[in-house]
C-alpha positions in Angstrom: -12.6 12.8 -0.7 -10.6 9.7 -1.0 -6.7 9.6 -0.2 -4.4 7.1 -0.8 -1.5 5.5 1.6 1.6 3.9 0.6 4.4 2.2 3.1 7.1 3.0 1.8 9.5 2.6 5.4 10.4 -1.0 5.3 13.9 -2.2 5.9 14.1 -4.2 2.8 15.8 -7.1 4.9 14.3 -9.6 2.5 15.3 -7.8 -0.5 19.1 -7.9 0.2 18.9 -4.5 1.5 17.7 -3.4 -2.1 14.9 -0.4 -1.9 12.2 -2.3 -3.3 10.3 1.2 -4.4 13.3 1.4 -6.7 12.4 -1.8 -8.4 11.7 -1.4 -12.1 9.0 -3.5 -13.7 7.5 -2.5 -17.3 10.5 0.4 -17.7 9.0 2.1 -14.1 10.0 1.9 -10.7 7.3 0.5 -8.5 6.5 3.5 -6.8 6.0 5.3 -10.0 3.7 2.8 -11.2 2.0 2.8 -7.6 1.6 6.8 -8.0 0.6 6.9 -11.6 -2.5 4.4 -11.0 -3.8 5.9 -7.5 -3.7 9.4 -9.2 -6.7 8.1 -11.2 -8.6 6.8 -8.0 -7.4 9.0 -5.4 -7.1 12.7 -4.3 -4.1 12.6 -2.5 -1.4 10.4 -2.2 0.6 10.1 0.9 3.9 8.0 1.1 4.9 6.7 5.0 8.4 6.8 5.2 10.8 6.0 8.5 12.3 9.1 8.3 12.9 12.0 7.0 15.9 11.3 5.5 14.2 8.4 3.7 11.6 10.9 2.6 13.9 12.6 0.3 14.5 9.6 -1.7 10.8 10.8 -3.2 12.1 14.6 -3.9 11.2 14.4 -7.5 7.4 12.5 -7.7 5.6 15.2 -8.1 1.7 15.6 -6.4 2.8 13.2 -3.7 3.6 14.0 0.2 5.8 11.9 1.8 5.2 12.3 5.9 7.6 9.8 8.4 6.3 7.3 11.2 4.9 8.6 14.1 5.8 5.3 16.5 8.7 4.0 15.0 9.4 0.4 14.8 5.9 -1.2 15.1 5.6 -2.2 11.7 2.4 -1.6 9.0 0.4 -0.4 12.1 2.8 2.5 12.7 2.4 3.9 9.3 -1.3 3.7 9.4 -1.3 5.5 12.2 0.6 8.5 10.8 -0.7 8.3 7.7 -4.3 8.1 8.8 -3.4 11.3 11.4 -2.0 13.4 8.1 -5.0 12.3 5.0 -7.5 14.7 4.6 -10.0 11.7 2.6 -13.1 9.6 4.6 -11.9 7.0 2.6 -8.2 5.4 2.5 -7.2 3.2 0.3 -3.6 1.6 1.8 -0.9 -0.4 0.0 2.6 -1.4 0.2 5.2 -0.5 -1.9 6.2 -3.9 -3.1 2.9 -3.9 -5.1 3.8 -2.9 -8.6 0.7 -4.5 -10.6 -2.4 -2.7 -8.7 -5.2 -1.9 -10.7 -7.3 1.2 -10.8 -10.3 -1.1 -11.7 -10.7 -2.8 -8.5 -9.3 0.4 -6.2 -12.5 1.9 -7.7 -14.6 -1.4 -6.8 -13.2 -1.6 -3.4 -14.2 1.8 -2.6 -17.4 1.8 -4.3 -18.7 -1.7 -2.1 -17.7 0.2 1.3 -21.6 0.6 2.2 -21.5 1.1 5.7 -18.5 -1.0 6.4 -15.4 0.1 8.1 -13.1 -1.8 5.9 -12.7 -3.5 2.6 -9.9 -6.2 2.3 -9.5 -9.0 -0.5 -9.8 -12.3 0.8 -8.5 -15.4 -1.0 -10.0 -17.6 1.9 -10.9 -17.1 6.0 -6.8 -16.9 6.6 -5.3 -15.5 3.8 -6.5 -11.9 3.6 -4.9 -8.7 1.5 -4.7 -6.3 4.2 -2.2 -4.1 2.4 -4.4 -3.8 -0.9 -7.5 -2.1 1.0 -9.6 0.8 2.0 -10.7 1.8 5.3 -12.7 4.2 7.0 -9.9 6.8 8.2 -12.6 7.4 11.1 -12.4 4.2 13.0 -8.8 4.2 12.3 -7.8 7.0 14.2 -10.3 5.4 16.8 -8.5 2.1 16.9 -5.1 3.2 16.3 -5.0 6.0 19.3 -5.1 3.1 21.7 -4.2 -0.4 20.9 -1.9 -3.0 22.2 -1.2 -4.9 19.3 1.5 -4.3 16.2 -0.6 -6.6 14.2 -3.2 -5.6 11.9 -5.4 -8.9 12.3 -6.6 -7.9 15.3 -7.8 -4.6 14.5 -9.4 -6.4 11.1 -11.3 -8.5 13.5 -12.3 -5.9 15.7 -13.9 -3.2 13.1 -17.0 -4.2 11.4 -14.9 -5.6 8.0 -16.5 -6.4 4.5 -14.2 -9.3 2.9 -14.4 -9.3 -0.7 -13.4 -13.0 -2.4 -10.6 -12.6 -4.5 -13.3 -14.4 -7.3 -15.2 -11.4 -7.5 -12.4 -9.2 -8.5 -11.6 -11.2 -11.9 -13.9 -9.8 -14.3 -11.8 -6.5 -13.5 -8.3 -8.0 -13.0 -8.5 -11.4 -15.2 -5.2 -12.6 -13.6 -5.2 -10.9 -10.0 -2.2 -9.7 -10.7 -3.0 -6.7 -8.5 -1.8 -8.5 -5.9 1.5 -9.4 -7.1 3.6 -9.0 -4.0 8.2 -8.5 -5.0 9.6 -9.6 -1.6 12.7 -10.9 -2.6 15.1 -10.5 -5.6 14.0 -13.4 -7.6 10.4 -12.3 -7.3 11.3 -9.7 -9.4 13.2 -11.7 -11.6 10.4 -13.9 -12.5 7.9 -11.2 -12.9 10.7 -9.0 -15.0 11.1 -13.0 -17.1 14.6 -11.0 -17.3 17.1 -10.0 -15.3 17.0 -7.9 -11.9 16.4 -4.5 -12.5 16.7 -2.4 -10.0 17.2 1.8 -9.3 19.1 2.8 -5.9 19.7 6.7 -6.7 16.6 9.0 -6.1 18.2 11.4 -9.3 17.1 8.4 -11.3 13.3 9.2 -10.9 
């Protein structure tokens, strides 16, 4: 079984307080788009929210389960952690919310070159890594992520026995990489819109 994890809690602080889930890009919000492609790749789909009242803003995706951080205020790590403790796949496949262009093409590939890795993570060189476009073993998650010391997920990459796939080998399936197209800010989704912001703040709208 393969699940799929989304971080949804962020605080938006480089978004102008905007929900960047909300986001529309190609007449969808950016978490439908992120739903509608891992429900061809994944068996479940579990949203990681900051709390429960940010969990209702996802009322009305269906064949989703939103669950809320565990250890609040650590970051990525703390929604791996809860989300890792709630999926019911071997395999996890994790991305952020902010990542409206992912492609069920190389979710499948990432999964499929697992082996006997603990990880899969896109790499564009030895420092610039993707680890919020991956899949990992839920397995040695919950091993690492029971007792760690550090918010940062480097150090677990580091530590787990990591496969790093080259960006380069991901372009027959994704020509233009834009899988990893990454809206932080306002204007980046301006210039991947080429129009002007669009952007949904009521949950009724989904």
């Amino acid at each position: 079984m393969k699940s799929a994890i989304v971080l949804v809690g962020g605080q938006a602080q480089r978004a102008k307080g905007h929900e960047k889930y909300f986001f529309i890009y190609e007449g969808q919000t950016f978490i439908e788009r992120l739903v509608d492609t891992l429900r061809e790749v994944t068996d479940e789909i579990i949203l990681v929210a900051r709390d429960p009242e940010q969990c209702k803003r996802f009322n009305r995706l269906s064949g989703v389960r939103c669950i809320t951080d565990i250890r609040q205020g650590i970051g990525p790590i703390g929604g791996l952690h809860a989300g890792a403790l709630a999926a019911k796949g071997d395999l996890l496949f994790v991305s952020a919310c902010d990542m409206p262009c992912i492609d069920a093409r190389v979710i499948r590939y990432l999964f499929s070159v697992i082996d006997d890795h603990d990880a899969v993570i896109p790499s564009w060189n030895s420092d610039m890594i993707e680890p919020l476009h991956a899949v990992y073993r839920r397995s040695v998650l919950m091993n690492y992520l029971k007792d760690h010391e550090s918010f940062s997920l480097r150090p677990m990459i580091r530590s787990i026995n990591t496969r790093y796939v080259p960006v380069t080998e991901l372009v027959s399936l994704d020509p233009e990489l834009k899988s990893f197209t990454n809206v932080n800010k306002l204007e980046d989704l301006e210039r991947i819109n080429g129009t002007v912001i669009t952007c949904r703040d009521a949950p009724e709208d989904l």
